[in-house]
C-alpha positions in Angstrom: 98.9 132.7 125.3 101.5 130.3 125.3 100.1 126.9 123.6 103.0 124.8 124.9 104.0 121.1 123.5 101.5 118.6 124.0 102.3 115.3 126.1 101.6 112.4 123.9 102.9 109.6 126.3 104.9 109.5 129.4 107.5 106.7 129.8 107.2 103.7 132.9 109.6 104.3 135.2 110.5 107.7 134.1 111.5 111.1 135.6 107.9 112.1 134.1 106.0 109.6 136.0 107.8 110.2 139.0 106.4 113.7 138.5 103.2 112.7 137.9 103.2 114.2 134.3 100.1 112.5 132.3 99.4 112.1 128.5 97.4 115.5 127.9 99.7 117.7 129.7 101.4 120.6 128.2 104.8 121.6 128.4 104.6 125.3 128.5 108.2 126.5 129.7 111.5 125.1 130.9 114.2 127.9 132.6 111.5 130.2 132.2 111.5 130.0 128.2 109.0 129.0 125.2 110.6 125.7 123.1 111.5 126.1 119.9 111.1 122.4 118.7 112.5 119.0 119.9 116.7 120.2 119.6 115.4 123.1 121.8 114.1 120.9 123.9 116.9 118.3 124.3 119.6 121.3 124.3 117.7 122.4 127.4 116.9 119.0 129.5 120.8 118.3 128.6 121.7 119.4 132.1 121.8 119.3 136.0 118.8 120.4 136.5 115.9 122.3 135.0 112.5 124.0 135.8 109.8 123.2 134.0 106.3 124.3 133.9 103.0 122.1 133.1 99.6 122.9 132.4 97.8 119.9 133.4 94.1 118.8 132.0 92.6 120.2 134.9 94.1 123.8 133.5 96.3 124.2 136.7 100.0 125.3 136.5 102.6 123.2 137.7 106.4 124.7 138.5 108.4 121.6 139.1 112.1 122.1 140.3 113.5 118.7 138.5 117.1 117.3 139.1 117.5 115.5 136.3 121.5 115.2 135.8 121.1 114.9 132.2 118.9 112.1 132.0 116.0 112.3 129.4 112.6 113.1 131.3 110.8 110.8 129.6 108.4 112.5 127.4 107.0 111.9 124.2 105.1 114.7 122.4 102.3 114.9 120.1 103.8 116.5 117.3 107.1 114.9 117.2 109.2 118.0 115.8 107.7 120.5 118.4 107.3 122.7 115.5 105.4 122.9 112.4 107.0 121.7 109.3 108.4 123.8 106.6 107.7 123.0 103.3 109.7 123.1 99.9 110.1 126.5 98.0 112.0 124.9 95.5 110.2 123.5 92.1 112.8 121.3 91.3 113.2 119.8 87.7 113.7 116.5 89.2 111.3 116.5 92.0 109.0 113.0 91.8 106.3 114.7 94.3 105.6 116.9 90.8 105.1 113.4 89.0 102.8 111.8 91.3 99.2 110.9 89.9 96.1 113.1 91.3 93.7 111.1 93.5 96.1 109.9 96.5 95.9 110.2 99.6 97.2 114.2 100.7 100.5 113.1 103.1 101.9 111.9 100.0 101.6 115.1 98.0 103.7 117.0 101.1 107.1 118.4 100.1 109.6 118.5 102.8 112.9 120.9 102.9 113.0 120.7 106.6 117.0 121.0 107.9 115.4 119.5 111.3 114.4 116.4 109.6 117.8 116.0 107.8 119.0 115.4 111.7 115.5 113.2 112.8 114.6 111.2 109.7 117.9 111.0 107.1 116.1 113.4 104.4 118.1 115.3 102.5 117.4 118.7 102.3 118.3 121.5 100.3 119.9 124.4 102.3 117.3 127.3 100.4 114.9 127.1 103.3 117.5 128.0 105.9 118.8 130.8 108.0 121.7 132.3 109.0 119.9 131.3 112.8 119.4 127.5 111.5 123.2 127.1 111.2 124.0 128.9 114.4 121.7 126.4 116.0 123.1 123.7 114.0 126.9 124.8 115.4 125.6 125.4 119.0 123.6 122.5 119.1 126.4 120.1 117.2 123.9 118.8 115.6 125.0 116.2 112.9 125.5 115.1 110.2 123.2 117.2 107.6 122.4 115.4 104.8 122.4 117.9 101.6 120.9 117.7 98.2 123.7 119.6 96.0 122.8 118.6 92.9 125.8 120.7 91.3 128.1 123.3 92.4 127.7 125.4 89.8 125.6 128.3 91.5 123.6 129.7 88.4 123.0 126.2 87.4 121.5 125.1 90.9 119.1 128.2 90.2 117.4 126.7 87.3 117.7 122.9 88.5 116.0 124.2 91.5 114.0 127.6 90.0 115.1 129.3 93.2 116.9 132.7 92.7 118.8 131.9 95.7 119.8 128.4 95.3 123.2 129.2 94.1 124.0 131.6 96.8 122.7 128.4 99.6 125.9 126.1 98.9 127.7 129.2 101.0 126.1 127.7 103.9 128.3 124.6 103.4 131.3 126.8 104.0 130.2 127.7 107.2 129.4 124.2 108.5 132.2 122.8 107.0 134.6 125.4 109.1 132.0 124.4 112.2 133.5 120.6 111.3 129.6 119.4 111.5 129.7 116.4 109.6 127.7 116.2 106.3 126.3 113.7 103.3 125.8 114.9 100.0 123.4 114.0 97.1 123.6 114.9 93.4 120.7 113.7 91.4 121.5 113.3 88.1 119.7 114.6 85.0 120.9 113.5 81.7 122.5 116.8 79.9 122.1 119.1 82.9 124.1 118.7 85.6 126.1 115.1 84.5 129.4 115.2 82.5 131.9 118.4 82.8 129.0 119.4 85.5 129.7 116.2 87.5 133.2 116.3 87.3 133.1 120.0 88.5 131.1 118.9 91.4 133.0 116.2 92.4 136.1 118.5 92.1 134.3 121.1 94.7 133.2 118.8 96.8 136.3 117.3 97.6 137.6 120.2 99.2 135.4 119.6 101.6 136.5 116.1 102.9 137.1 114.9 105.6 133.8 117.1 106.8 131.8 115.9 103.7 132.1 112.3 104.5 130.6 111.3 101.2 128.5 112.3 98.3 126.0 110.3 96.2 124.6 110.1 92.7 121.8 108.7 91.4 120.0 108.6 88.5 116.7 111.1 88.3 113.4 108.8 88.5 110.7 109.5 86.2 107.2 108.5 86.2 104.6 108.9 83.3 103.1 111.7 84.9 105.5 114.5 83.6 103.1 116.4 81.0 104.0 120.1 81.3 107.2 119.2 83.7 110.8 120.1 82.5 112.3 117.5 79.7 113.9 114.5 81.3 115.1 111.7 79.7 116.7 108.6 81.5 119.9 107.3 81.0 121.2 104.8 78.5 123.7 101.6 79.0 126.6 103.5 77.6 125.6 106.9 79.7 125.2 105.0 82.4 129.0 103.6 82.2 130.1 106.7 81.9 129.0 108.1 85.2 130.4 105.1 86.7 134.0 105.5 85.3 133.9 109.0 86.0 133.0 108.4 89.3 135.3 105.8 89.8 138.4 107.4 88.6 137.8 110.1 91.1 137.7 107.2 93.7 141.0 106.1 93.0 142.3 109.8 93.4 140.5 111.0 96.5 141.5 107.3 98.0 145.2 107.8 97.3 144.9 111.6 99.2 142.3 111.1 101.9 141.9 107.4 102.2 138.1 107.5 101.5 136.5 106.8 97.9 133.9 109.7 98.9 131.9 110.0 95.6 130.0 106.7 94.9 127.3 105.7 92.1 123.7 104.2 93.3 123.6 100.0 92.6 121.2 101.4 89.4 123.6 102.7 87.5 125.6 99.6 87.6 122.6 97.6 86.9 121.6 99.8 84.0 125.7 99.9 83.1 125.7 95.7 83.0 128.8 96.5 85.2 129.9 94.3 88.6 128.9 95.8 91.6 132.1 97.1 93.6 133.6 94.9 96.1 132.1 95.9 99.9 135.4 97.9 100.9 135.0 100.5 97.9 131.5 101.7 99.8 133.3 102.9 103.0 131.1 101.7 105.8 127.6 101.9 103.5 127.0 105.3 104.4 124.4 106.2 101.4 122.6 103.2 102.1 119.5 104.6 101.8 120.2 106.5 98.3 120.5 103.0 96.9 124.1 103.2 97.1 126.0 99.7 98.3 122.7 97.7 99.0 122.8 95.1 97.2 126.4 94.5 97.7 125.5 94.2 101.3 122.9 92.0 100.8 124.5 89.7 98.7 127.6 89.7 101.6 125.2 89.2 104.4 123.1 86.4 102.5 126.6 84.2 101.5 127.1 85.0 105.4 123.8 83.8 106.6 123.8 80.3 104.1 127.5 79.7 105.4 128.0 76.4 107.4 124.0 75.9 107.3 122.9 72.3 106.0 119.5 71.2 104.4 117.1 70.5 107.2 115.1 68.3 105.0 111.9 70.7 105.0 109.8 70.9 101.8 107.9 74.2 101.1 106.7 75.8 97.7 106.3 79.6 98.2 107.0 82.8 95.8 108.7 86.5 96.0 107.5 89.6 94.5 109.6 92.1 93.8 110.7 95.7 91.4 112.7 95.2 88.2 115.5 96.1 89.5 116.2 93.6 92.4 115.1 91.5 90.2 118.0 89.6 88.9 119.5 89.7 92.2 116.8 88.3 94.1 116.4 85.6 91.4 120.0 84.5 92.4 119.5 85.3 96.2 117.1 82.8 96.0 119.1 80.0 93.5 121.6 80.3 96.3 119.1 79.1 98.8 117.6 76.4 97.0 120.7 75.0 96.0 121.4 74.6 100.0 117.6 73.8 101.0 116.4 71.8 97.8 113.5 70.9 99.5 112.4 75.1 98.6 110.4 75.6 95.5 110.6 79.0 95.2 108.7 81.5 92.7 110.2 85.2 92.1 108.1 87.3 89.8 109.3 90.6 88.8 106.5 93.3 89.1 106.2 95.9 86.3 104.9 99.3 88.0 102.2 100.2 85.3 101.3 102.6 88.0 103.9 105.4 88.0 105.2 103.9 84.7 107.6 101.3 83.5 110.5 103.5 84.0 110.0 103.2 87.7 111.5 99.9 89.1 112.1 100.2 92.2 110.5 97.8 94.9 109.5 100.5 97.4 107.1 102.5 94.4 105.1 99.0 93.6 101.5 99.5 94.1 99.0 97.2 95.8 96.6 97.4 92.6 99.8 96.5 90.4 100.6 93.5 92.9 97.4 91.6 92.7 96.2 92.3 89.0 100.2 90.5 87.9 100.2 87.8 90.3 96.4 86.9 89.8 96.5 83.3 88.8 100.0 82.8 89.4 101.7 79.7 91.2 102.3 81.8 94.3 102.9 77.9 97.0 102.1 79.0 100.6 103.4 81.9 101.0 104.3 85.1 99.2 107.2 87.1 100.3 107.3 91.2 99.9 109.7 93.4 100.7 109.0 96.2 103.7 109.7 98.7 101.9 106.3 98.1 99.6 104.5 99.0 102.3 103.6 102.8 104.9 106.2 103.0 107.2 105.0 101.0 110.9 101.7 100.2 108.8 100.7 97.5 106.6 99.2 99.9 103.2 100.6 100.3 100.0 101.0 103.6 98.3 97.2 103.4 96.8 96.3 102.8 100.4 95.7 98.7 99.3 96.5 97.1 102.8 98.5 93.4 103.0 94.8 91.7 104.0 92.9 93.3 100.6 96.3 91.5 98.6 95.8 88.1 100.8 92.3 87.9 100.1 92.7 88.7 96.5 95.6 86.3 95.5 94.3 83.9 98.6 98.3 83.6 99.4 99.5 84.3 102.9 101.7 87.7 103.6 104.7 87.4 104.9 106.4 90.8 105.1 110.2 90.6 105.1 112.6 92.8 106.8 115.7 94.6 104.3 118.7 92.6 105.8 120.0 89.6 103.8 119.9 87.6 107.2 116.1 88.3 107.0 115.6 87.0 103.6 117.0 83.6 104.3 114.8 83.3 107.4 111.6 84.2 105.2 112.7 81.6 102.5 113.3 79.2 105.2 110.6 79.7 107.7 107.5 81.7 108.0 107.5 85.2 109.1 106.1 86.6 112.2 103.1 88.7 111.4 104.0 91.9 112.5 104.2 95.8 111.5 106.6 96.6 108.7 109.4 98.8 109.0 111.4 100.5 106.2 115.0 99.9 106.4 118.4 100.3 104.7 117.6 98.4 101.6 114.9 101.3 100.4 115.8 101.6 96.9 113.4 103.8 96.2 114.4 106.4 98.5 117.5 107.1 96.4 117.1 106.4 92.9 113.3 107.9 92.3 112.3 110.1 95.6 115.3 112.6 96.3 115.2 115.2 99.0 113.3 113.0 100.8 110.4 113.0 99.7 108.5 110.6 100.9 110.5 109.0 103.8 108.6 109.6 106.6 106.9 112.7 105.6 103.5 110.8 106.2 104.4 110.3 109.8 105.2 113.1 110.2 101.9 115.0 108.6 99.2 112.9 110.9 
């Protein structure tokens, strides 16, 4: 029996309504076949006209005859995909679901590797759970870009960074999209004596032949938590290692500019942190494609903060209030907010740094700061009337931290007012400035931690996408 697609919600005004479609339909058919999953779906309703049939909550059949002229219908399904999810086969050496602590809740022990998502969500995925089908759908269906975790080019190497016997033989499929032109992003995670030096340079090199298609390529540093007993040996980068990456990265941006007119390869803001070196200037990130593998952010945010202070003037208001953020925006906020106060003196402003004894102090990203780590280092600190956090602390759309602490439990503990504050440097200066309207978070470009420590995607939006 066909089970059909669930109707979640129907849109006001909508084809659907017109139609008297209702939340607890089901889709069962359109031109007389099954869907696949929601690009099945689209690909079919992309048209003239279709025929759909609808089991309604009564149980009776509905054939409905529906000129559409390529207008959505106006439907919103319970499980957003339209398909069940398919999970990593990989073991990755890298992976940071592997380094997660037992005891949380089970969405966040879910391993994606889900091309379909590369397309819905931005994770990166690795090409070992595809078929031959996957890319024909990919090609018929134009969908783009595919964001790929490459790690290295070397195929026997990807085999071990992966422990997949056919990981190696998977970068073929890049050949095929590429002469499909279907636009793609690349990822290398970087682990320190496996797949950096000659093994970067190599990549790079392979990669390039892929341009204009491959539109760029990022690398980040590998994250690693404390919870690695019995896990391959990883050990993070130094200063000097770090300045490495980034000259070998940026000589190859001064060659692929001068041929293609793109800089293509760029290093994550933490290596340049770690490095002690400048961040590059906003025209050497090519339109902030890898924004959210921590690549460019704080570049933009720096540009759109000097562009949200400029021309304003000191309204005269007086307000003591405090910022809590990861190690590694650290500095950079601290100035962020010097900037401010040096505009609006009438600001006393308080940024602690948070150290996440959670995961461990090698983690220092923002978005991996635990609610339990928030309150037991701000307890008793001068925190003024209000205490800023970044979204990306908190559950997509939701208001919980990643040990399910929720913004109320962290008000009522410090006794401090939440404001949560959107990623763009425009947002910050209005949370300094004026209070924040309460509402849901949302994560957005300035995610650090979705690059540096949780590649693949691991954790973007795999929690929505598990309830």
């Amino acid at each position: 029996m066909n089970k059909g697609h669930l109707i979640k919600s129907v849109d006001p005004g909508s084809i659907a309504e017109a139609l008297e479609l209702e939340p607890g339909d089901i889709l069962l058919t359109i031109d007389g076949e099954e869907i696949e999953d929601i690009f099945d779906y689209e690909y079919k309703i992309n048209s003239e006209s279709v025929t759909a049939v609808v089991r309604k909550t009564n149980g009776e059949e509905w054939e409905l005859d529906i000129e559409n002229d390529y207008q959505d219908l106006g439907l919103t399904f319970e499980n957003g995909l339209m398909s069940d999810y398919r999970t990593c086969r990989n073991k990755c050496i890298f992976c940071f679901i592997d380094q997660m602590p037992p005891g949380m809740r089970e969405t966040l022990y879910f391993k994606d590797d889900d091309s379909r998502l590369s397309f819905l969500q931005g994770n990166y995925i690795t090409l070992t759970n595809m078929q031959d089908r996957d890319i024909e759908r990919i090609i018929r269906f134009k969908l783009a870009p595919i964001n790929i975790s490459v790690q290295t080019m070397n195929p026997q190497l990807r085999c071990r960074m992966l422990n997949n016997r056919f990981a190696g033989e998977a970068l073929k499929k890049i050949d095929r999209l590429f002469e499909a032109g279907i636009p793609m992003n690349g990822q290398i995670v970087l682990c320190k004596g496996v797949n950096d030096k000659e093994e970067l340079e190599r990549s790079i090199r392979e990669l390039s032949a892929y341009i204009p298609c491959m539109e760029s390529v990022s690398v980040v540093p590998v994250g690693l938590s404390k919870y690695r007993d019995g896990l391959y040996p990883l050990e993070p980068f130094t200063p000097e290692e770090a300045g490495e990456v980034i000259d070998c990265i940026e000589n190859w941006q001064k060659r692929l500019f001068e041929k293609h007119g793109t800089h293509f390869i760029h290093a994550s803001d933490e290596f340049y942190i770690l490095a002690g070196r400048p961040l590059p200037e906003a025209e050497r990130y090519d339109g902030y494609l890898q924004l959210e593998n921590g690549v460019g952010m704080l570049r933009l945010m720096t540009d759109e903060i000097e562009e949200a202070l400029a021309g304003r003037e000191d309204d005269g208001e007086k307000e003591e209030l405090s910022i809590a953020t990861g190690l590694l925006a650290y500095p950079f906020i601290k100035e962020y907010v010097a900037q401010i106060c040096r505009r609006f003196p009438g600001r006393n402003v308080h940024v602690y740094p948070i150290v996440n004894q959670f995961f461990g102090e090698k983690i220092t990203v923002a978005g991996l700061i635990t609610g339990k780590d928030l309150i037991g280092q701000l307890k008793g600190r001068v925190l003024g009337n209000r205490l800023l956090l970044p979204s990306v602390m908190f559950r997509s759309g939701e208001e919980v931290f990643l040990d399910d602490v929720t913004r109320g439990q962290v008000q009522n503990a410090l006794q401090v007012r939440v404001d949560i504050v959107k990623s763009s440097g425009y947002d910050f200066v209005e949370a300094v400035l004026h209070p924040v309207k309460i509402e849901p978070p949302e994560h957005g470009k300035y995610e650090l931690a979705a690059g540096a420590d949780m590649p693949d995607g691991a954790m973007r939006g795999m929690e929505e996408k598990n309830e």
